[in-house]
PAKENU-849066 format. One record per residue: chain; residue number from 1; x, y, z of N, C-alpha, C in turn. Coordinates in nm, 4 decimals. Atoms other than C-alpha are relative to their C-alpha. Example, Ala and Ser with C-alpha at 12.3 -4.5 7.8 and 13.67 -1.06 7.14 Angstrom:
BEGIN
   chaine   num         nx         ny         nz        cax        cay        caz         cx         cy         cz
        A     1     0.0890    -0.1190     0.0000     1.2300    -0.4500     0.7800     0.0900     0.1200     0.0000
        A     2    -0.0820    -0.1190    -0.0060     1.3670    -0.1060     0.7140    -0.0770     0.1090     0.0730
//
This chain:
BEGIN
   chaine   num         nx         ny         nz        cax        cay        caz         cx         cy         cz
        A     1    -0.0076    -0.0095    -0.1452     6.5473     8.5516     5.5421     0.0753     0.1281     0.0372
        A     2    -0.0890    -0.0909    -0.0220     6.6267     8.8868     5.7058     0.1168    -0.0146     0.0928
        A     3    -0.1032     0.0271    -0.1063     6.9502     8.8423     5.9275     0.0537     0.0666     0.0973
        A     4     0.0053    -0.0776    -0.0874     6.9592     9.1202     6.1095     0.1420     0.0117     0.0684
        A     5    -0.1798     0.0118     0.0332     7.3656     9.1839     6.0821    -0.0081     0.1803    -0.0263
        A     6    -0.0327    -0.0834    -0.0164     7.4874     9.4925     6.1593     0.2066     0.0484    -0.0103
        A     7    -0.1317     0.0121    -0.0069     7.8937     9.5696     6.0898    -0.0009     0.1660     0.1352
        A     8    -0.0398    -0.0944    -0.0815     8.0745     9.8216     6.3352    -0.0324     0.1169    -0.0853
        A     9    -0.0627    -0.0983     0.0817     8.1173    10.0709     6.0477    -0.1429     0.0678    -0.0217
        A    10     0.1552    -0.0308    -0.0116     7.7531    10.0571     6.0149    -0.0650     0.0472     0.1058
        A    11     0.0140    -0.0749    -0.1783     7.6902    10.1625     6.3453     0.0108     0.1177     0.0458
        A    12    -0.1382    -0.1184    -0.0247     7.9402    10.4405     6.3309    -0.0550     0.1122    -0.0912
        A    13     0.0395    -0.0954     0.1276     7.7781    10.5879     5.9917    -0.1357     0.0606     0.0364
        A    14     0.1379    -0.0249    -0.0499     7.4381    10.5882     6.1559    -0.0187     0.1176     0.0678
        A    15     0.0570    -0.0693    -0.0871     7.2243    10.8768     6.3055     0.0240     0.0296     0.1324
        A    16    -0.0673     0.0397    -0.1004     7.3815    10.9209     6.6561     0.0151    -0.1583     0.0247
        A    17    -0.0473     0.1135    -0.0603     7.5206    10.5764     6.6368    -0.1458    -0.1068    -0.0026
        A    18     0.1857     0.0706    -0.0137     7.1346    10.4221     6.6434    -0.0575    -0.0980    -0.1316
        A    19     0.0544     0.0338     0.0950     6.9772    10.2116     6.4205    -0.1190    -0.0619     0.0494
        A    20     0.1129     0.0424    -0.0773     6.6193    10.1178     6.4475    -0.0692    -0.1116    -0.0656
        A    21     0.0182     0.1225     0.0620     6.4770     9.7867     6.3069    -0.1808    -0.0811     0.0296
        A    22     0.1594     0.0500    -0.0254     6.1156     9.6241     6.2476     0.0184    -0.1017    -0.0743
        A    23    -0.0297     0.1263     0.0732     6.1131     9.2904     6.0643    -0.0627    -0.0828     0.0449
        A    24     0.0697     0.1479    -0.0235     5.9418     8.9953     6.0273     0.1016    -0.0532    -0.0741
        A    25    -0.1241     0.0725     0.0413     6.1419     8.7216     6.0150    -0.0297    -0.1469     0.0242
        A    26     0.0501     0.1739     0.0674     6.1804     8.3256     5.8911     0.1125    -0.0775     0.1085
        A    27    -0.1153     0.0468    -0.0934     6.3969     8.0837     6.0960     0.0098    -0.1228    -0.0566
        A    28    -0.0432     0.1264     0.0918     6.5891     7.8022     5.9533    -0.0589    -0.1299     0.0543
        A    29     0.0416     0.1065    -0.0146     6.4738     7.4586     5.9595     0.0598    -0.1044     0.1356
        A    30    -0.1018     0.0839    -0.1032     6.7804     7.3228     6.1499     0.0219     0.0404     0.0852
        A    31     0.0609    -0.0145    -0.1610     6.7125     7.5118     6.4559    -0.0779    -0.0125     0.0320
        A    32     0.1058     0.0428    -0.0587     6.4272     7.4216     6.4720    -0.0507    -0.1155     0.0545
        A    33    -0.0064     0.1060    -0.0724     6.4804     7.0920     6.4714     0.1183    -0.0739     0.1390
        A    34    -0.0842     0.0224    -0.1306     6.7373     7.1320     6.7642    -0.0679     0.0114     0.1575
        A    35     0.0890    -0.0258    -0.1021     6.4259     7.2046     7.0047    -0.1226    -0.0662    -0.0267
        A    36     0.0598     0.0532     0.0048     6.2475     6.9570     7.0494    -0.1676     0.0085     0.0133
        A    37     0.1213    -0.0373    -0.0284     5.9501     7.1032     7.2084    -0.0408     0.1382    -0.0691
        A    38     0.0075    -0.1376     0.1115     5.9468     7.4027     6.8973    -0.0511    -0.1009    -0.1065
        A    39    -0.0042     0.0669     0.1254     5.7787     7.2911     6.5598    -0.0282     0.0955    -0.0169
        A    40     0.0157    -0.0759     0.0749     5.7097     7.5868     6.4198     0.0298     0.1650     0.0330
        A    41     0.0313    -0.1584    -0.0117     5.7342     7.9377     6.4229    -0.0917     0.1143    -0.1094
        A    42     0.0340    -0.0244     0.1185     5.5058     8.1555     6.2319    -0.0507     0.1589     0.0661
        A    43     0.0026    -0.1024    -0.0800     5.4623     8.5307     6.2297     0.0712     0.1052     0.1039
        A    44    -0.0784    -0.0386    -0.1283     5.7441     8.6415     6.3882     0.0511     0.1524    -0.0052
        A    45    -0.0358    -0.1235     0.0328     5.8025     9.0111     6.4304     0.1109     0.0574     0.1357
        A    46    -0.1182    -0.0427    -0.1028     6.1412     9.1723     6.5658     0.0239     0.1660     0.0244
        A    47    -0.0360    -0.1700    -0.0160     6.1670     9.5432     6.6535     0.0938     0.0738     0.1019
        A    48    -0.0410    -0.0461    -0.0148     6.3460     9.7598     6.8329     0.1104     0.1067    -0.0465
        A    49    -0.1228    -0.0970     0.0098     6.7100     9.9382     6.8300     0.1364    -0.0225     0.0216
        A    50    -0.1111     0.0421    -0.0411     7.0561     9.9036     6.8245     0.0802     0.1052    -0.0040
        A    51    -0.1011    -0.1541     0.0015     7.3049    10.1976     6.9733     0.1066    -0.0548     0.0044
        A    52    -0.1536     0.0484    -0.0022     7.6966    10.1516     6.9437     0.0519     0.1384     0.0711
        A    53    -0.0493    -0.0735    -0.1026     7.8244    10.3364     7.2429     0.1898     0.0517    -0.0148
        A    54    -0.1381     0.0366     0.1026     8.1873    10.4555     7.0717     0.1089     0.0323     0.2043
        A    55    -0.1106     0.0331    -0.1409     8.3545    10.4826     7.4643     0.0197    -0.1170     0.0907
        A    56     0.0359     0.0997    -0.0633     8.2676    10.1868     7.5654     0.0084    -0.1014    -0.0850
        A    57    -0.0224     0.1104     0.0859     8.3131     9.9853     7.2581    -0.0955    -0.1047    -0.0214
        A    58     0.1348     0.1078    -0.0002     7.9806     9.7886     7.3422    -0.1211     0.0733    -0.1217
        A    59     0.1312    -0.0548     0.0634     7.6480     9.8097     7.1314    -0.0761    -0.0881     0.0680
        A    60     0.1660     0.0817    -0.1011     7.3276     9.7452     7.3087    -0.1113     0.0143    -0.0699
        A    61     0.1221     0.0101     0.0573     7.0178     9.6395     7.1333    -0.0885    -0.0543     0.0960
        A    62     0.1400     0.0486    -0.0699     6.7195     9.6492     7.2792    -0.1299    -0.0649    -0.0734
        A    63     0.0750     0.0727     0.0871     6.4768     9.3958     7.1379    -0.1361    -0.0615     0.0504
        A    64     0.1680     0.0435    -0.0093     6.0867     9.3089     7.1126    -0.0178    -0.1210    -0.1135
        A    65     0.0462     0.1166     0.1193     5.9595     8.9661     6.9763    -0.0692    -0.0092     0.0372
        A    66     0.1375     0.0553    -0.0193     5.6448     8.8716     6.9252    -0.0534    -0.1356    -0.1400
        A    67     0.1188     0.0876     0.1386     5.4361     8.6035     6.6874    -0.0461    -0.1217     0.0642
        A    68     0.0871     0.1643    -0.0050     5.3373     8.2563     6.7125     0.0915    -0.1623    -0.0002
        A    69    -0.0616     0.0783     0.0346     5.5016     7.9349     6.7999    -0.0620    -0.1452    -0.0116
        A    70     0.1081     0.1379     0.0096     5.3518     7.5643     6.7321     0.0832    -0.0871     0.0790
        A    71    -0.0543     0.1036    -0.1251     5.4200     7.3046     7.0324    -0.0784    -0.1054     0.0135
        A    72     0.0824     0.1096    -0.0054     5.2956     6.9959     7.0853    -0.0798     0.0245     0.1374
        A    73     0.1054     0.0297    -0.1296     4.9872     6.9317     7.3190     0.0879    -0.1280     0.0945
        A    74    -0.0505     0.1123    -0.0350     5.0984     6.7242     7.6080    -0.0924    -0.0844     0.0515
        A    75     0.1166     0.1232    -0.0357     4.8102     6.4647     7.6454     0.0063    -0.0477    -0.1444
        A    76     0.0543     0.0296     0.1364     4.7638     6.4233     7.2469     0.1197     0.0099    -0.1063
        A    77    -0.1111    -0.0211     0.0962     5.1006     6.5392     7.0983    -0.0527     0.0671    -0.1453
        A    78     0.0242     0.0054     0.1200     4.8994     6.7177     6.8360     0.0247     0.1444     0.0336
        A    79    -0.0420    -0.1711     0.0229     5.0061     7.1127     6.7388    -0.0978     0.0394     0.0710
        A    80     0.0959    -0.1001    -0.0761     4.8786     7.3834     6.9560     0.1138     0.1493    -0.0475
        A    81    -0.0214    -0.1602    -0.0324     4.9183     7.7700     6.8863     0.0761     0.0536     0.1302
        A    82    -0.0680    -0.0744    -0.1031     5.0826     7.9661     7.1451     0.0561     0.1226    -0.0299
        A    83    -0.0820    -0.1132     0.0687     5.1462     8.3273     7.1124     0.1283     0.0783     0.1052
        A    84    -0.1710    -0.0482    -0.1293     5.5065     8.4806     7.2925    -0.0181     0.1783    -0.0400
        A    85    -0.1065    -0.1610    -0.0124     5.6126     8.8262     7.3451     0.0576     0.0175     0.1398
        A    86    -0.1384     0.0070    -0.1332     5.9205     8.8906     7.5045     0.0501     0.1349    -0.0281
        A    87    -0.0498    -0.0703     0.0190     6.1386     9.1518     7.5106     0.1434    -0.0381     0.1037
        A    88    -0.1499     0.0062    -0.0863     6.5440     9.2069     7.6192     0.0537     0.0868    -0.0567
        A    89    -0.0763    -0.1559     0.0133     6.8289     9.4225     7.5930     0.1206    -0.1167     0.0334
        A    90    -0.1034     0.0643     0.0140     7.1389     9.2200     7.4695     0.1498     0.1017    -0.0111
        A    91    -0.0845    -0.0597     0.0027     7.4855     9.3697     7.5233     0.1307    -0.0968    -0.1052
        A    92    -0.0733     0.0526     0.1107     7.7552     9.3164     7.2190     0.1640     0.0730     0.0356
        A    93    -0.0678    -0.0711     0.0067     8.1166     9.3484     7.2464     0.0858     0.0364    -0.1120
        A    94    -0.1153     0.0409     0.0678     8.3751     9.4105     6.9953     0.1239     0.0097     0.0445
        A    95    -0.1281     0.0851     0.0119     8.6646     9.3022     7.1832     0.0364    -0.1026     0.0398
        A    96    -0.0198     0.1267    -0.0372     8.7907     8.9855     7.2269     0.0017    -0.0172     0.1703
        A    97    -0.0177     0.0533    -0.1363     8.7164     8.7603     7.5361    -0.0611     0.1294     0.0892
        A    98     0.0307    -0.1086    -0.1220     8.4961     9.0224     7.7344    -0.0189    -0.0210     0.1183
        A    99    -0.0215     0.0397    -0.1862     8.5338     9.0144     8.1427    -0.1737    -0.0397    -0.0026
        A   100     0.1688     0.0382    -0.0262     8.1010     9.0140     8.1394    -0.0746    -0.0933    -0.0244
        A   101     0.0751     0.1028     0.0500     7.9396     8.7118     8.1108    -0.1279     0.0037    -0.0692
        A   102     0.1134    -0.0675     0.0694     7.6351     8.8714     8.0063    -0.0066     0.0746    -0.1250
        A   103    -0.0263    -0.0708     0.0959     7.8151     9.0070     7.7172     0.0429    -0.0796    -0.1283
        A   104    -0.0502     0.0833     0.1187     7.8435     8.8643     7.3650     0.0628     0.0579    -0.0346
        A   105    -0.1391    -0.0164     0.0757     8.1425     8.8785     7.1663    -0.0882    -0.0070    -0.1533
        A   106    -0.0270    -0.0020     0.1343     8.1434     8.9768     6.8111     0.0803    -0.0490    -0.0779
        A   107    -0.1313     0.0196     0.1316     8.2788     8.8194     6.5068     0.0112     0.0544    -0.1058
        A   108    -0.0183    -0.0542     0.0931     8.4425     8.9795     6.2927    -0.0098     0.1668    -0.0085
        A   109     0.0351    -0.0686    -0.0318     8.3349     9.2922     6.4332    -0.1614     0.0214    -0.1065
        A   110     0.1539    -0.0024    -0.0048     7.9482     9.2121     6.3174    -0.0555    -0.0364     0.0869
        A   111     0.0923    -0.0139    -0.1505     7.6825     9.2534     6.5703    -0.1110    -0.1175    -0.1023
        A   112     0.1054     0.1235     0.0628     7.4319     8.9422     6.4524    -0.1389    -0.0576     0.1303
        A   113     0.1272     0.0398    -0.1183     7.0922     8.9455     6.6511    -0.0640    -0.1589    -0.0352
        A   114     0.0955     0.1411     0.0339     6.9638     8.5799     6.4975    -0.0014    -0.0778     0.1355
        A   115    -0.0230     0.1172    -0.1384     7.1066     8.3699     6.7831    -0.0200     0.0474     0.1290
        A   116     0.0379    -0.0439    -0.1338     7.0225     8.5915     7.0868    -0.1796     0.0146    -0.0097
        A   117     0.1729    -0.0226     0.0298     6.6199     8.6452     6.9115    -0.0204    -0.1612     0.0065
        A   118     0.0962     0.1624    -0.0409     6.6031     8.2512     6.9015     0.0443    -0.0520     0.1109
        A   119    -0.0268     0.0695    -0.1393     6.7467     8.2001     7.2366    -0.1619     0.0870     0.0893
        A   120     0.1188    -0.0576    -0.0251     6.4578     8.4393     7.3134    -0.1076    -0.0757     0.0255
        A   121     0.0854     0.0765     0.0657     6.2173     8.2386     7.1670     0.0212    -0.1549     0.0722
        A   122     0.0207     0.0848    -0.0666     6.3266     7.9437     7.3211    -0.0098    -0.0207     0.1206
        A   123     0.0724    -0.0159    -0.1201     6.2695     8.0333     7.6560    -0.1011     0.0273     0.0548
        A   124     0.1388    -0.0411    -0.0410     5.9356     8.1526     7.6316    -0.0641    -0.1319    -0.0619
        A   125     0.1005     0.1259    -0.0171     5.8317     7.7800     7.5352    -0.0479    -0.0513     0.0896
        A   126     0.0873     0.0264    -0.1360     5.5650     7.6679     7.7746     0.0332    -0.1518     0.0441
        A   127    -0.0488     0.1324    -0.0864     5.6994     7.3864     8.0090    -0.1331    -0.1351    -0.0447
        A   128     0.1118     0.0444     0.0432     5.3174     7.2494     7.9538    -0.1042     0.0379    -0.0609
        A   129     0.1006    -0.0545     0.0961     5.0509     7.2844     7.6885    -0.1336    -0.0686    -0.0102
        A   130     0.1191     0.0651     0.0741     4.6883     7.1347     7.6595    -0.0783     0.0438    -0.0736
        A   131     0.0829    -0.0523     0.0839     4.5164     7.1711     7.4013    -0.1778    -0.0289     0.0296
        A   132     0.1760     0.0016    -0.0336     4.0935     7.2756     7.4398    -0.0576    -0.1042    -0.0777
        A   133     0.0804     0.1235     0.0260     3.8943     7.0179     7.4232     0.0564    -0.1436    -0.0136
        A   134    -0.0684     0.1439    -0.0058     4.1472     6.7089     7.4124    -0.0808    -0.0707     0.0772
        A   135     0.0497     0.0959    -0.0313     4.0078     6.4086     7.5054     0.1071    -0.0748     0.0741
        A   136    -0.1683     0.0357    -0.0988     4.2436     6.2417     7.8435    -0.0295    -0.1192    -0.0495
        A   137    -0.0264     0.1676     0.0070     4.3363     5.8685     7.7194    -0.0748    -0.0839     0.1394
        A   138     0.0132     0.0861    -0.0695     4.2198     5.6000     7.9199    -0.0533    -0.1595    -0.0274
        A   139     0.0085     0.1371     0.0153     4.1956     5.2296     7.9689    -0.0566    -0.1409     0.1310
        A   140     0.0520     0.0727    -0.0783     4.1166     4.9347     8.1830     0.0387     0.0103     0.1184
        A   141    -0.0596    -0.0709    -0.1451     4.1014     5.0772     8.5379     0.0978     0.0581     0.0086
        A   142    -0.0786    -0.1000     0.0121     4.2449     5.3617     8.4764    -0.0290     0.1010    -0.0889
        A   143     0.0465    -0.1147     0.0604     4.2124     5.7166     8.3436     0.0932     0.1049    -0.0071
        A   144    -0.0156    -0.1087    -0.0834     4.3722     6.0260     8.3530    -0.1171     0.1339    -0.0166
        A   145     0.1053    -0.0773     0.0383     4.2120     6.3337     8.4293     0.0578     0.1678     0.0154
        A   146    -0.1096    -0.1311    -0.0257     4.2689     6.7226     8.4466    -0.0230     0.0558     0.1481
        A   147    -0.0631    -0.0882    -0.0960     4.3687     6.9126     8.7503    -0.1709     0.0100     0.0900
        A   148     0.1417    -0.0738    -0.0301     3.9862     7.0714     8.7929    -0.0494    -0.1343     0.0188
        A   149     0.1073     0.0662     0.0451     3.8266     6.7274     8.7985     0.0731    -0.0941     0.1135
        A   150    -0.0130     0.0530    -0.1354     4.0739     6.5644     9.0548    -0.0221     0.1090     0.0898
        A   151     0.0321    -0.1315    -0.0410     4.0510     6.8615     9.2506    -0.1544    -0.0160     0.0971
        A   152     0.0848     0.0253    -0.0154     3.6936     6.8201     9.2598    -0.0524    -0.1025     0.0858
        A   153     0.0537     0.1009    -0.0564     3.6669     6.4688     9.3538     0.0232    -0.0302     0.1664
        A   154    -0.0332     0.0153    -0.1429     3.8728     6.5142     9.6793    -0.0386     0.0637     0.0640
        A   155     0.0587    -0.0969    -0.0818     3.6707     6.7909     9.8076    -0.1365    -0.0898     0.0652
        A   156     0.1455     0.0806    -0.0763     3.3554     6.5038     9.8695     0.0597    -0.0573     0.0661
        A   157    -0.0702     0.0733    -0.0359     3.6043     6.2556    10.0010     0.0647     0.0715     0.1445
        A   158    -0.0470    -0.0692    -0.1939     3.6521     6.2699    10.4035     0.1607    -0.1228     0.0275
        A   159    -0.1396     0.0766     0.0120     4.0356     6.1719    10.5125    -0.0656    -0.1120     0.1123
        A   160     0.0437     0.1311    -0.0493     4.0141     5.8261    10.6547     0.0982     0.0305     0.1697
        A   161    -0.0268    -0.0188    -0.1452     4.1910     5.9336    10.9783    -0.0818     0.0611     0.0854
        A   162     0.0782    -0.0484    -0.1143     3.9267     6.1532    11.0854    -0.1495    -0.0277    -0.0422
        A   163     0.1708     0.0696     0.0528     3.5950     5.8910    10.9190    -0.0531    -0.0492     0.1272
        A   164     0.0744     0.0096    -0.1133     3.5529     5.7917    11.3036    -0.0691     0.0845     0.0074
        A   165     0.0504    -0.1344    -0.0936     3.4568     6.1240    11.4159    -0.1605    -0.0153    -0.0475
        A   166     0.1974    -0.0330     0.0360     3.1339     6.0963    11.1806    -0.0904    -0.0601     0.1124
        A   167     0.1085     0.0688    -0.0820     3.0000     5.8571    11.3913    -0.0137     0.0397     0.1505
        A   168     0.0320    -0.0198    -0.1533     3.0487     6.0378    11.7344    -0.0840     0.1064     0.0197
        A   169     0.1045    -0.1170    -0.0024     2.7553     6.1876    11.8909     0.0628     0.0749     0.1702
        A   170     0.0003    -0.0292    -0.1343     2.7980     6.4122    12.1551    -0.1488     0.0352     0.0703
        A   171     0.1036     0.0034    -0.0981     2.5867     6.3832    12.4960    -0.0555     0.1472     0.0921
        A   172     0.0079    -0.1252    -0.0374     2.4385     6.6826    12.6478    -0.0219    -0.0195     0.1626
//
């Protein structure tokens, strides 16, 4: 698994301060099972850059994810594909307790992208998923159906407050 761990010193030794990063990368089991609506990840590619700004004491990586995550269908509960790309720009500090809420703290003075790339990742899971061609459950008087198909049915259907009117003729 690459971990994508950067120390200060490493930062400092670098090319103006820069380091640039491409990786495919694996994700542990036991975050995965902390998200319920995540089963898989597969394919996952991380790129960008990470600069360490030496007046400012921050390093800012700017980061691209992309690949594939597996989610359950919600009519069938059975795996569906889904592909993400995201991108952000995480700010790192190394000193303790930083005033920015938007700013992670370093330990140890290592910069560690894992836990800001799977917070990534877990926000681009889709609230709802159906999978093509599922078949909607149903039972004795009763059904469900999708969106397009109620939709449909209420466009023939006249509202019962204004079913008089059919019958009035006007007189000339």
């Amino acid at each position: 698994m690459i971990s994508l761990k950067w120390t200060k010193s490493e930062l400092l030794q670098a090319e103006n301060n820069t380091i640039e990063f491409d990786e495919m990368i694996e994700f542990n089991e036991a975050d995965l099972k902390k998200v319920s609506h995540l089963r898989k990840l597969k394919d996952v590619e991380v790129s960008g850059d990470i600069h360490y700004d030496v007046s400012t004491e921050l390093a800012i990586a700017n980061i691209h994810v992309r690949g594939i995550m597996v989610v359950p269908c919600s009519i069938s509960l059975e795996d569906v594909e889904v592909e993400f790309d995201t991108s952000s720009s995480e700010v790192y500090s190394f000193e303790k307790n930083p005033q920015d809420l938007d700013v992670h703290e370093t330990k140890k003075d290592i910069v560690e992208l894992y836990p800001a790339i799977f917070q990534l990742i877990v926000m681009e899971i889709p609230y709802k998923v159906v999978k093509e061609g599922v078949e909607y459950p149903k039972g004795k008087g009763w059904e469900v159906v999708s969106e397009e198909e109620f939709n449909s049915s209420k466009k023939d259907e006249i509202d019962p407050r204004l079913a008089k009117l059919k019958d009035f003729k006007i007189e000339e």
